[in-house]
N, C-alpha and C positions, 0 to 999 in steps of 0.2 A: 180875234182867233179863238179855236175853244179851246177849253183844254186839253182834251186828248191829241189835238193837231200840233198844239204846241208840246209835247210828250213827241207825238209823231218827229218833229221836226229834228228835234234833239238827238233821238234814235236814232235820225238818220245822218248825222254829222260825226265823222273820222274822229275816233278818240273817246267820244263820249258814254260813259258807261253808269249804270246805275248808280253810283257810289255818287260821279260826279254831277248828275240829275237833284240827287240830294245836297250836294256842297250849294251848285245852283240854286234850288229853294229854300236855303238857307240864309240868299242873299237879295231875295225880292219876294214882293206879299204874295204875289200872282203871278205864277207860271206861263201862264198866256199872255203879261204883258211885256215878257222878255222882249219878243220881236220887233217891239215899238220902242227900245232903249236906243238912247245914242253909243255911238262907237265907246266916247270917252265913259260912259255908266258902264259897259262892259268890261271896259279896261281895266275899271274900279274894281269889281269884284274880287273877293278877301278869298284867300285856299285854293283859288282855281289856279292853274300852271297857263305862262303865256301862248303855247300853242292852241290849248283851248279856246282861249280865247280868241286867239286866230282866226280861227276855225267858226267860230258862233256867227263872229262879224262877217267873214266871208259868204256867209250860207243864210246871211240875214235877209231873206226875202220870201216873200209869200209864192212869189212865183215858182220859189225851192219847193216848196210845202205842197204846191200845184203837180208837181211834175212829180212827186213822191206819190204822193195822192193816186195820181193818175195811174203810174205803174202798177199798183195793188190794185186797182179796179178793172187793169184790162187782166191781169189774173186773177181775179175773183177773191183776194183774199181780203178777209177782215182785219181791224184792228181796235184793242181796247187797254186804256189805261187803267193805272190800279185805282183812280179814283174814280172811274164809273162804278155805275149800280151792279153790271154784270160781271166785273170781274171776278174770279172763283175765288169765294170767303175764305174756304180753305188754304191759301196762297197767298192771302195778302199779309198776313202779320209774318211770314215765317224770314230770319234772316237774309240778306239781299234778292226782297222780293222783287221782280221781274217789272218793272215804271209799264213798259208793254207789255202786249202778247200779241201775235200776227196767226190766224186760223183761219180754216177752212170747214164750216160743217154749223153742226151747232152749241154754242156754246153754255146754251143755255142746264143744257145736262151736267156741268159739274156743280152745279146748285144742287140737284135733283136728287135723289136720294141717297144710299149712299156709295162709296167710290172707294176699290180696292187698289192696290198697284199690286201689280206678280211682277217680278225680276227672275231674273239665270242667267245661265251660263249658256254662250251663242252656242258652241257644241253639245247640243242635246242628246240625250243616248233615247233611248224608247221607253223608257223608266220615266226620264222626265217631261217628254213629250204628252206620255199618259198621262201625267199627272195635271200637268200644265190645262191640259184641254178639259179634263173631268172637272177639276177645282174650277175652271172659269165658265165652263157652262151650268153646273148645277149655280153655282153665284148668280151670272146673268139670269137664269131661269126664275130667279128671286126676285129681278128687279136691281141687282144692284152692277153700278157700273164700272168694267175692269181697265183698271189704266197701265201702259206700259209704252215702250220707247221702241218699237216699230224695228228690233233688230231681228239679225237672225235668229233660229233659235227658240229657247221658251217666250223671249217676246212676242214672235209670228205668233203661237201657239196659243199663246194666252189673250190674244184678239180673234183668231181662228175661235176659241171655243168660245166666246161673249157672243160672238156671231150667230152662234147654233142656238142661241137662247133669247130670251125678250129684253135683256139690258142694252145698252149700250158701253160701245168700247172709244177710246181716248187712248190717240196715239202722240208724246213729246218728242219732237225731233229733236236732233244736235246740228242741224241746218236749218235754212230758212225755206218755210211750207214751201213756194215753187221748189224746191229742190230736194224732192224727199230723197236720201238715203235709208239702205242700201237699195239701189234700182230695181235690183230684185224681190224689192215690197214693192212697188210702186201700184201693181194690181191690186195688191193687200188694202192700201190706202185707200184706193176707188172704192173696195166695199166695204170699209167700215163710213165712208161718206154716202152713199146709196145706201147705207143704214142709218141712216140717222145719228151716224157718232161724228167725233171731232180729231182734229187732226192740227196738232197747236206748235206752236215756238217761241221760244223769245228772241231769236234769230231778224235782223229785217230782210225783207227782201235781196234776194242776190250778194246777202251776207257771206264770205269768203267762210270756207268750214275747215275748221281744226283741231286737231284729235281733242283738245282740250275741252270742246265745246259741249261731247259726252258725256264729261264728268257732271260740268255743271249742269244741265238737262235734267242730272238725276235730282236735283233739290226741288223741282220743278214735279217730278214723278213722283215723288211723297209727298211734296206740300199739298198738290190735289187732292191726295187720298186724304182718308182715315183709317190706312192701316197697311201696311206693306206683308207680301206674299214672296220668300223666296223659293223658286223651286231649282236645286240642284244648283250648287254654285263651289267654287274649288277656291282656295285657302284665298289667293288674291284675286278673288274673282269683280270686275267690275260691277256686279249687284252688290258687293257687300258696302261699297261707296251710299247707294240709293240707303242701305240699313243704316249706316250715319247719318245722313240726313235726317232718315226717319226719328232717329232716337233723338238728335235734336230737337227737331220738332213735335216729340212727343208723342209720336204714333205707335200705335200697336207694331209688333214685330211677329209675324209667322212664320216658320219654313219647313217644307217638307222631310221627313230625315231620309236620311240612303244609305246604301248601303256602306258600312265600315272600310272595306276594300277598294271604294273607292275615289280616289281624288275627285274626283266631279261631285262628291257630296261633303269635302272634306269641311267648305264654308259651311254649310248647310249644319252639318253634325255642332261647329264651333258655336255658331250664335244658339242652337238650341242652349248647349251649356253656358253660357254666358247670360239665358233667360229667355231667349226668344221663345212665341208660343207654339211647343209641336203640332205639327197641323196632321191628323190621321186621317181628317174627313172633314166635310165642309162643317157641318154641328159643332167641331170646334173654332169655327171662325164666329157663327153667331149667336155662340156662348158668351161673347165679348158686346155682340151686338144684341141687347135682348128684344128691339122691335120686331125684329125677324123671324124667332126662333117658332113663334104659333103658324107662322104659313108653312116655314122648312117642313113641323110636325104634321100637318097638314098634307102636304103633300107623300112624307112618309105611311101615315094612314089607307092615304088611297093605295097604295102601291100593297099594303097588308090587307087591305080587303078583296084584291082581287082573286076570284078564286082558280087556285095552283092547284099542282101536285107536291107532295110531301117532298119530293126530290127537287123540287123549285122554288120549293120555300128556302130547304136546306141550303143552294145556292145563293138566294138574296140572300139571306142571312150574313152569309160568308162575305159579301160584296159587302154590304151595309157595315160590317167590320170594322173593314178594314179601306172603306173607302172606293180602290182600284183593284182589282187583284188582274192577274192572267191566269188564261185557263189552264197551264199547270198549276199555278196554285189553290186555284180554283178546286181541282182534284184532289191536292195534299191536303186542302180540308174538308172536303165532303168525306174523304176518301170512297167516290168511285171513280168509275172507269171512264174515260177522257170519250169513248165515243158515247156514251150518255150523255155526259156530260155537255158536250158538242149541240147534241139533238135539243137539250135541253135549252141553251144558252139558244141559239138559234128561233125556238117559239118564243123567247122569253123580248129579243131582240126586236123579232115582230108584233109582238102585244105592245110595244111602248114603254117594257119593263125596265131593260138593260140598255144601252150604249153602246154598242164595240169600237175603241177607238183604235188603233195603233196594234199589230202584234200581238192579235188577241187577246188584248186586255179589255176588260171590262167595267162600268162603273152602272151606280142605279138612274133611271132618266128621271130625278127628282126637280 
């Protein structure tokens, strides 16, 4: 047997959880030569609990391991242990790393340059919907690939905007890939897979799903990255979980700030004080990343060379910023007049200059 099959088989036995994968190889050279043990070598094993054992014995057969097999291949899903070559490096060291992963797409992209996670809050307002889609397409536009957990929300959002750009998006379920939640991604999932992106779990197949399964999912959501993105999150908000993670494992911490007034940015405001990095514009994410930063200026450049009007400059300018703005405030800092204004953002829209994402907000198409 190899060894990912013998991982496979493990995975798929009642009880068995990573903690106890590890007790397991703690108690034989070779993981793959479990299957070939007798009853009473099983019975022997030291820390494991007797239903476990039960269980190993009962499901002791290759023909198990066949029909498991089989399942994942008439839904096309894959599978890889943490001790192959493609598992994501990112993930393997970080505490109770994942023995599997079951996907759909390719996997090869979380090796591949580098890989952000955004988190929020499912209840997005337009604030952070803007925000969510501008930050993840000028990222993706870079090359780099934006990870997040396929909820409602600034999740959708922040795969929506990878979308509109050249990176690749990577979506962590809290179910098992046949079974994406919420059903109402499930179109979502098709195109980030007709794009070239992944669509991962640690779930196995027709794995029972439970609210708990969310929380953990988020360890999974930061260990891929190198840097967590939160946009708009409220004092208990489920993304601030994915920020522990992250801080455990070492990751850079972003978040967007919002406004004072209101709770939907109340997390967001907390971890900047507490040190996370304020994010105004993407230039401060690959300020951290310096590989980056001569394409970002790069492509800045072009967008200063083309030749405006003094009232279009004055505009990007204002964008350039502060990032996102909307065309009211768009006005409050040019200060003019909003049907200028309008006429302006509109050529600037069709040149390739600006964005319009959401409620006439705006961002630069860098």
């Amino acid at each position: 047997m190899e060894k990912r099959d013998a991982y496979l088989w493990l995975n798929s036995i009642s009880g068995i959880s990573n903690k106890t994968i590890e007790i397991i190889k703690d108690n034989i050279a070779n993981i793959e030569d479990l299957i070939y043990l007798s009853d009473k070598e099983i019975y022997n094993f030291e820390k494991l609990n007797l239903k476990i054992k039960e269980n190993i014995v009962k499901y002791k057969s290759l023909n198990f391991v066949d029909s498991v097999k089989d399942k994942l291949n008439k839904e096309k899903i894959e599978y890889i242990c943490m001790e192959e070559k493609g598992y994501p490096k990112n993930l393997k060291y970080i505490h109770n790393a994942p023995s599997m992963l079951f996907y759909k797409g390719d996997i090869s992209i979380v090796n591949k340059n580098i890989s952000i996670a955004m988190v929020g809050s499912r209840k997005a307002t337009s604030y952070g919907i803007g925000c969510a889609k501008s930050i993840s397409r000028g990222l993706s536009n870079l090359g780099i690939n934006i990870i997040s957990g396929l909820a409602i929300g600034i999740d959708s959002y922040a795969h929506m905007g990878c979308l509109e750009g050249s990176g690749k998006t990577i979506a962590v379920l809290g179910s098992p890939v046949n079974n994406v939640l919420p059903k109402k991604n499930l179109n979502l999932s098709n195109k980030i897979l007709e794009d070239g992106g992944l669509i991962l779990s640690d779930y196995n197949i027709n794995s029972r799903v439970f609210p708990s399964n969310y929380a953990n999912r988020n360890r999974i959501i930061s260990g891929i990255s190198d840097g967590v993105i939160v946009v708009e999150a409220a004092k208990k908000s489920g993304a601030l979980i994915t920020v522990d993670f992250a801080l455990d494992q070492g990751k850079n911490i972003f978040s967007v700030p919002g406004n004072i007034n209101s709770y939907m940015s109340e997390g967001c405001n907390k971890i900047i004080k507490e040190g996370a990095i304020l994010l105004n514009n993407i230039e401060d994410i690959l300020s951290e990343y310096e590989i980056l930063n001569k394409k970002y200026k790069e492509n800045l450049e072009k967008c200063d060379n083309i030749d405006l009007s003094k009232e279009s400059i004055q505009i990007i300018d204002a964008i350039k910023k502060e990032g996102v703005l909307h065309i009211d405030e768009i006005c409050d800092n040019t200060r003019m007049e909003i049907k200028s204004v309008n006429a302006i953002l509109s050529e600037l829209v069709l040149r390739d200059v600006l964005i319009e994402m959401n409620n006439k907000t705006y961002s630069l198409n860098v």
